[in-house]
N, C-alpha and C positions, 0 to 999 in steps of 0.2 A: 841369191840376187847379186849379180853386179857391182862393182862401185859407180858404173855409167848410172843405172838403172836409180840408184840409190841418191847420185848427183840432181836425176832428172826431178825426183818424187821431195828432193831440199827446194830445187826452185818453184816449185809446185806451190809448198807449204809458204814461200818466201812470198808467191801472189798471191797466194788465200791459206791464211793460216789456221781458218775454218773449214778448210777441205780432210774432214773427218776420215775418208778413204786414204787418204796420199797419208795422213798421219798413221793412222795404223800399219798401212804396210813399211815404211820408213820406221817404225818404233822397233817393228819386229825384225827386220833386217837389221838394225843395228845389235838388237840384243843376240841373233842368231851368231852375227859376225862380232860379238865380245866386246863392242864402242859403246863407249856411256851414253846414254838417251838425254838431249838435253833437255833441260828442268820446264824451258817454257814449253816444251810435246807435253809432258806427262800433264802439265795443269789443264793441257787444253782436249785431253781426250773425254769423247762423252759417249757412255754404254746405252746401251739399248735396253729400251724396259723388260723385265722377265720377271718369272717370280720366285718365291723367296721362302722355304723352310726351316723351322726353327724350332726343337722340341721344347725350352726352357723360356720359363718367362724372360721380357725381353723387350725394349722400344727398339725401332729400328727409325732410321730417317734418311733422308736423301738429302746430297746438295744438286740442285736443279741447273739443268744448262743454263739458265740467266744467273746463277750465282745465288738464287735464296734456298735456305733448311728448311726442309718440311717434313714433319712429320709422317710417317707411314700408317703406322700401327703397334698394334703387340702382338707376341707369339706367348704360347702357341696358339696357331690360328687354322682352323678346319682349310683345308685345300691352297695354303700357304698366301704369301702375303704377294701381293703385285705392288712390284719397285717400277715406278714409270721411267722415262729415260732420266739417265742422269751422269753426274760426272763424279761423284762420289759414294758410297752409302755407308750405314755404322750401325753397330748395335750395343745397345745400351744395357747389360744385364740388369735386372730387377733386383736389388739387395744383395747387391755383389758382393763376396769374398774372393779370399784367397782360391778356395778351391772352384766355386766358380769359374773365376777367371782363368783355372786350368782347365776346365769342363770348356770352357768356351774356346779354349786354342782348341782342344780335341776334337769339339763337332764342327768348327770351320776350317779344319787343316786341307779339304777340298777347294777351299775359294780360294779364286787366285786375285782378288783384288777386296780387303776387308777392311774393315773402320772400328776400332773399337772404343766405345767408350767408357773411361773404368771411374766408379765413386771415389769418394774420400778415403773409406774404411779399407780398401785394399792396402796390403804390407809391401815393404821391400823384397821380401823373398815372394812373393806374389805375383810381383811385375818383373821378378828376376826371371821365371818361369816363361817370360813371354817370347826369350831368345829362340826359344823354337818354332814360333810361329812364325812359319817360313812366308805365310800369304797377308800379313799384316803390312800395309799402307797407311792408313790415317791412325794416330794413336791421340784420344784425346784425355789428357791427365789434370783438366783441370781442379782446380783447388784440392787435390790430393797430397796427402802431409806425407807421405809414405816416400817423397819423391826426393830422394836422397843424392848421394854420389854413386855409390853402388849400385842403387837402382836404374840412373844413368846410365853406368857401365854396361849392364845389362840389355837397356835400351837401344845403346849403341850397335848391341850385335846384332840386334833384329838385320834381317837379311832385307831388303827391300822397301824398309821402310819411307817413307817418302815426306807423311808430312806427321810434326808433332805439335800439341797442344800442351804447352805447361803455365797458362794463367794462375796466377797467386801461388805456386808453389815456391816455398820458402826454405825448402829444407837442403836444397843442393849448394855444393860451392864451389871454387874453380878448378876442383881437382874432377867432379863430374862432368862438368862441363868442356873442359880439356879431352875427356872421355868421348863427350857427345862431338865434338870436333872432329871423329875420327870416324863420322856415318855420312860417306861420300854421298850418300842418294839423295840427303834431304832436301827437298823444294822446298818447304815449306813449314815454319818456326814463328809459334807463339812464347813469348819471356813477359808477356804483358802484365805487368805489376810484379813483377820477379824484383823486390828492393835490392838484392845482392849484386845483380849483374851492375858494374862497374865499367869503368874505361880503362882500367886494365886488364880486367877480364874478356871484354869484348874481343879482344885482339885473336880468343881462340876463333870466334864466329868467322873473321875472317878465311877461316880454312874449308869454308860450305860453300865452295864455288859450285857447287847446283842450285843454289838458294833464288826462288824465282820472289816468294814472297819471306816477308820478316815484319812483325809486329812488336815493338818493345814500348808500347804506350805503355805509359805512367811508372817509366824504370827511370825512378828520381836519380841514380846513382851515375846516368850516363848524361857524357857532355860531349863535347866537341870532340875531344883527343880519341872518344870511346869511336866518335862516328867518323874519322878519319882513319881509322882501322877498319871499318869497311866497306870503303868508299873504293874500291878494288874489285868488290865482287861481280863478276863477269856479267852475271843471269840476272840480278835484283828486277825486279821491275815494281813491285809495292812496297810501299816503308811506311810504318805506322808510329810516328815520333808524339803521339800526344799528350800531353801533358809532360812532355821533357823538358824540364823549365829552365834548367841550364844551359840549355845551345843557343848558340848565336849564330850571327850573319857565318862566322867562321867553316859551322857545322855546312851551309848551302855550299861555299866555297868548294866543298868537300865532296857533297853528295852530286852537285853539278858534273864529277868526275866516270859516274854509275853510267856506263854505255847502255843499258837495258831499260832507264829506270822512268816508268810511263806514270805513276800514282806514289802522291808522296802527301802525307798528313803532317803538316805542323801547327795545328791547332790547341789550344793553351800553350805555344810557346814562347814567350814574350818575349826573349829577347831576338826574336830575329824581325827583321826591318825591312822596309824596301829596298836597302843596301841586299839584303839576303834575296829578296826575289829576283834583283837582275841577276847575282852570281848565278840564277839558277837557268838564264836563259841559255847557256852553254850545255846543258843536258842535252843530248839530242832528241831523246824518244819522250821528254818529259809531256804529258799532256794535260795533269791536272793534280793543282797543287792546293792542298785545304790548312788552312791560316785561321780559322775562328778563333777569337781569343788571344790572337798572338799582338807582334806590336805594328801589326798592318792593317792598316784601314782601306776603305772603297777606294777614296781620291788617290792613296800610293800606288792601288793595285794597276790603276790608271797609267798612273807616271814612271810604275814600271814597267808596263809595255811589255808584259811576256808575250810575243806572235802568237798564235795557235795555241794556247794551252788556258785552260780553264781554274783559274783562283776564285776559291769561295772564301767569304770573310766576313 
C-alpha cells in the first residue's frame, strides 16, 4: 500500500474513528510496512463473531463493542462455543497450573489475537513460560502472588502483548517494573491496588508511549510528583486516579498537559478543588471528569465552568 493511500485511510479514521474497514486496512499496512500501530487503532478494533474450540476445561468471555464483559460459556463444548462480535475475548483455565498454563500456550499458538486469564496458584516459572506465546494480547494477572520481578521480566518479552491486568499484585518492585517499561506495545495497564507503585517508580511508566488507557486506583503511594511523570504520555486517553488521596489541584495542573486525555476519574480524591477543575479546562480532548468524594461539590462544579465536558460529583 502506498503512503498516499495510507495518508487517505488516517483521514478517513480522523472523520470517523468507528469506520472499522479504513481501520483495519490502515492497521495492517502499517504493520506490513514495520510503523508502530498507534495504541488508540488497536483499542478501537472490533472482530466479528465466529466460533470458538477448546478441548480443556475453560470460561471464556468477551469484551463487547459497548465496552461490557460477558460471559460466554465453558469448554469443552460439543460443536464449539459462538464468540458474538466483539473487541476482545479471554479464556480462563479451570484450576489452573503451571502446566496448564503451558498446555494453554500450546493449543492457542494458532490464534492470532488471545486473552488469557491466569489464577492465583500459577508460579513464576509458570508465567515465565508465557514468553513464547507469540499470539497473547490481553493478560489478566489479577491478584496473583506469583507476580514477581522476574515474572515481569518474562512478561515483558511477550511479543505483542498489548494490554495487562495486575490488580493487587504485590510481589513486584521497581526492578520488574523497569523490566515492564521496556514492552513498547502496551495500550493498556492495570496497577490498581499495586501499594508499591510509588512516585518514583512511576517515572518508568512514563516510557509506554502507546499507553491509551492506565488504571492506578487505590495506589496510595502515588502523588502528584508520581503523576507529573506522566503527564507526557502521548496516546493517554483514560486515567483511573481513585482513591489517590494524595494529589492535589497540582496533579490536574499536570494531567491538563495529556494531548489525548478524554476520561479522567478523581473520585475519593480530596484534595483536589475547583482550583483543579479549571486547571483542567486546558486538556483539549478532556470530556468527562468523575470527582465523587473528592473536595468538589455540585455549586464548584458550576463555578468551574468546564465548556463541553461532563463532571460527576
Amino acid at each position: 500500500m502506498s503512503d498516499r493511500r495510507l495518508r487517505e485511510l488516517e483521514r478517513r479514521l480522523e472523520q470517523d474513528p468507528s469506520d472499522q474497514d479504513a481501520l483495519t486496512q490502515a492497521i495492517a499496512a502499517r504493520q506490513r510496512a514495520g510503523l508502530p500501530v498507534p495504541g488508540r487503532w488497536l483499542v478501537s478494533q472490533v472482530f466479528g463473531a465466529r466460533s470458538f474450540d477448546y478441548p480443556e476445561p475453560a470460561s471464556v468471555s468477551v469484551l463487547t463493542p459497548d465496552g461490557r464483559r460477558r460471559t460466554v460459556g465453558t469448554t469443552p463444548n460439543p460443536g464449539g462455543l459462538a464468540l458474538p462480535e466483539h473487541r476482545a475475548w479471554w479464556l480462563q483455565p479451570l484450576g489452573p497450573s503451571d502446566a496448564g498454563l503451558a498446555r494453554a500456550a500450546e493449543l492457542l499458538a494458532s490464534e492470532p489475537h488471545v486473552g488469557l486469564s491466569v489464577g492465583p496458584d500459577v508460579s513464576a516459572a509458570g508465567l515465565g513460560a508465557l514468553r513464547r506465546f507469540s499470539g497473547l494480547r490481553r493478560l489478566d494477572l489479577s491478584g496473583c502472588a506469583a507476580v514477581d520481578d522476574g515474572a515481569l521480566a518474562a512478561i515483558a518479552a511477550i511479543p505483542g502483548l498489548g494490554w495487562l491486568d495486575m490488580w493487587g499484585c504485590g510481589a513486584w518492585g521497581e526492578a520488574g517494573l523497569a523490566a515492564l517499561s521496556a514492552s513498547a506495545g502496551l495500550v493498556g495497564l492495570s496497577l490498581s491496588r499495586c501499594a508499591q507503585l510509588t512516585d518514583a517508580n512511576c517515572a518508568h511508566l512514563s516510557a509506554l508511549r502507546e499507553l491509551v488507557t492506565l488504571d492506578l486506583s487505590g495506589c496510595l503511594g502515588v502523588g502528584d510528583a508520581g503523576l507529573a511523570a506522566l503527564a507526557e504520555l502521548p496516546a493517554l486517553g483514560y486515567l483511573d486516579l481513585r482513591g489517590c488521596d494524595r494529589l492535589t489541584d497540582a496533579a490536574c495542573e499536570a494531567l491538563a498537559r495529556l494531548p489525548e486525555l478524554t476520561v479522567l476519574n478523581l473520585s475519593l480524591c480530596p484534595g483536589i478543588t475547583p482550583a483543579g477543575l479549571r486547571a483542567l479546562r486546558a486538556a483539549p480532548r478532556l470530556r468527562e471528569v468523575w470527582a465523587v468524594g473528592s473536595g468538589v461539590t455540585g455549586q464548584a462544579v458550576a463555578e468551574a465552568a468546564l465548556p463541553e465536558r461532563t463532571v460527576r460529583t
